[in-house]
C-alpha positions as CSV (number, residue, x, y, z in Angstrom):
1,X,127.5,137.2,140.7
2,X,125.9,137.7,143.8
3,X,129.2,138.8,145.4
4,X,129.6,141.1,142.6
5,X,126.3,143.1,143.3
6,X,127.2,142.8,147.2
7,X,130.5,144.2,147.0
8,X,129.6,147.3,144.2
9,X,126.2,148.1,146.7
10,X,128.6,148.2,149.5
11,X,131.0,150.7,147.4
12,X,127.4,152.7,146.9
13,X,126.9,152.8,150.4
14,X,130.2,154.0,151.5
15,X,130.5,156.7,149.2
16,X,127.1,157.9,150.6
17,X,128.4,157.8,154.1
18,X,132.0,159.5,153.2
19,X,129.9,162.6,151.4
20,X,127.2,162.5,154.4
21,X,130.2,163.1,157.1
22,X,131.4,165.9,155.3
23,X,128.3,168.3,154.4
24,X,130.5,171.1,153.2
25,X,132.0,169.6,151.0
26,X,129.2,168.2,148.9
27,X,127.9,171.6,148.8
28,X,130.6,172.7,146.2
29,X,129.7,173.6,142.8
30,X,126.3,173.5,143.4
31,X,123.8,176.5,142.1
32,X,121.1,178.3,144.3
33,X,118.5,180.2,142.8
34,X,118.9,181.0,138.7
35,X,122.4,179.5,139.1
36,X,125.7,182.1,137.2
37,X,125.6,182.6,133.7
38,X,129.7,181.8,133.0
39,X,129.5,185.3,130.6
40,X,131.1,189.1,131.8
41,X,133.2,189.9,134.4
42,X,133.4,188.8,138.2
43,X,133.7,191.6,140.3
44,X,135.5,190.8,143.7
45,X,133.4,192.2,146.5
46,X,136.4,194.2,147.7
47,X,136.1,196.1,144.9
48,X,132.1,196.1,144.7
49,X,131.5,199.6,145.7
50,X,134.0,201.0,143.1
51,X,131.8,199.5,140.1
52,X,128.8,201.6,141.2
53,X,126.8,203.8,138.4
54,X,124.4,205.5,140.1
55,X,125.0,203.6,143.4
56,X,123.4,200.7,141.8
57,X,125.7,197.6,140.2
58,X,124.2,194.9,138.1
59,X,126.3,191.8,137.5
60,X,128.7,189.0,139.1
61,X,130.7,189.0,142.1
62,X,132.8,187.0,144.1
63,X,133.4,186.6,147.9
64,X,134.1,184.7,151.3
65,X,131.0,183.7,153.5
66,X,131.5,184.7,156.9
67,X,127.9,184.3,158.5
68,X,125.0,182.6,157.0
69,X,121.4,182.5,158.4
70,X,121.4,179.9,161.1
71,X,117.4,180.4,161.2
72,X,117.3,178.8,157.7
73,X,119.4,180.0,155.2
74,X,117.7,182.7,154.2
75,X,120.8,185.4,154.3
76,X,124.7,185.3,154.3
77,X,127.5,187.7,154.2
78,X,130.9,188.6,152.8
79,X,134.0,189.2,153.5
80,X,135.3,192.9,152.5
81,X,138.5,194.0,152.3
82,X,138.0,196.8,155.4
83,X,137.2,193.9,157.8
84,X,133.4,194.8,157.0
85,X,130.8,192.4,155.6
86,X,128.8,192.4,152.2
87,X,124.9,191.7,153.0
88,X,123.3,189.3,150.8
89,X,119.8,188.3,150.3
90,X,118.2,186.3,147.4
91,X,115.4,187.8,145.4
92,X,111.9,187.4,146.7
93,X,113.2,184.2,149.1
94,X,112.9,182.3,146.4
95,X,115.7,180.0,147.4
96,X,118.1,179.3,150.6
97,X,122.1,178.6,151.3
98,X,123.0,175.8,153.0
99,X,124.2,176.9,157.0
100,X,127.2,175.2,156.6
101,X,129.0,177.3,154.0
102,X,130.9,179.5,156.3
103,X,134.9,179.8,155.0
104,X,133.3,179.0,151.1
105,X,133.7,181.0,147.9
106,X,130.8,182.4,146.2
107,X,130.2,183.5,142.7
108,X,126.8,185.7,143.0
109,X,124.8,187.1,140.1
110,X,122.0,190.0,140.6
111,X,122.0,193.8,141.8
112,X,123.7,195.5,144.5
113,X,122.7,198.9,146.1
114,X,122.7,201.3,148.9
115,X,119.9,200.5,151.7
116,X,118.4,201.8,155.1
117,X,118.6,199.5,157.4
118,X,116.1,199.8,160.4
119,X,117.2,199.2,164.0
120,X,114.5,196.4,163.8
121,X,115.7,194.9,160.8
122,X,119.6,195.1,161.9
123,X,117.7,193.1,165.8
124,X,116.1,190.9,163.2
125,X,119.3,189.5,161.2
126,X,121.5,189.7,164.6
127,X,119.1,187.1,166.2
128,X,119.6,184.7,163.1
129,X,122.9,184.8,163.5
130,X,122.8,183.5,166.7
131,X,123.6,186.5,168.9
132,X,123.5,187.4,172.3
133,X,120.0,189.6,173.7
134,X,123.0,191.8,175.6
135,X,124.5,192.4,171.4
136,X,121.1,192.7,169.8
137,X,120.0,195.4,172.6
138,X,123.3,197.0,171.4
139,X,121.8,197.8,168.3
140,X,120.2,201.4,168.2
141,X,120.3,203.2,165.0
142,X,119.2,202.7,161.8
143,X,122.6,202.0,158.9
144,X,123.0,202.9,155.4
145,X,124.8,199.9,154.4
146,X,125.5,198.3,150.2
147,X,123.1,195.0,149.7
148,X,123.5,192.6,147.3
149,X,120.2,190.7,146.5
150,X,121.3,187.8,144.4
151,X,119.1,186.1,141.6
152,X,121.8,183.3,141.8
153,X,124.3,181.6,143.7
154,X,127.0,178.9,143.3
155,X,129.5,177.8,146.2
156,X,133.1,177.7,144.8
């Protein structure tokens, strides 16, 4: 009996270690925020700026994570189809992505718009993502770029 409990809390630990040496991978399926109601369509982000009304879109959609907040989480973007990214933030902070998501699907659900983006804003996200001072000083004008601030996220 003894044996038995040995050899089933040694299975328990193992498993623990496998999922610890692979952080990425425990972070699939998992929901951020208000999680993604499985109702309506999923909008890829490639074709995100087609579903406009009134340069605003309200819904689902789905994309690649290319850069994530190395600060802590607190922004990531996608992958577009003109080699561009997608900027998302989540509603009022109220949750984080993991830093190690980079290469992962997404399914996102809230609103997407058209935003000015100030030249101390655009100094502010570069030096979360780990840039260089010589890239951020780059940085000179203010953008009009599409935002999508998400009420919920879950990593394919």
């Amino acid at each position: 009996m003894k044996r038995m409990i040995f050899l089933t809390c040694l299975g328990v630990l193992v498993g623990m270690q496998i999922q610890a040496q692979d952080p990425a991978s425990a972070a699939r399926g998992v929901s951020y925020g208000a999680g993604v109601s499985k109702e309506g369509e999923v909008v890829p982000v490639s074709r995100l700026e087609q579903k406009l009304t009134d340069d605003k879109f309200t819904g689902k959609a789905t994309g690649k994570v290319v850069d994530v907040c190395q600060e802590k989480g607190c922004w990531m973007k996608l992958e577009k189809a003109d080699g561009q990214t997608l900027m998302v933030r989540f509603k009022d902070y109220g949750f984080f992505m993991p830093k190690n998501i980079v290469g992962k699907d997404v399914v996102l659900d809230g609103d997407a718009n058209y935003r000015e983006v100030s030249v101390q804003m655009q100094r502010h996200y570069a030096k979360d993502a780990g840039k260089s001072e010589e890239e951020i000083q780059r940085i000179r004008e203010p953008k009009r770029e599409l935002q999508f601030v998400a009420k919920g996220v879950v990593v394919l």
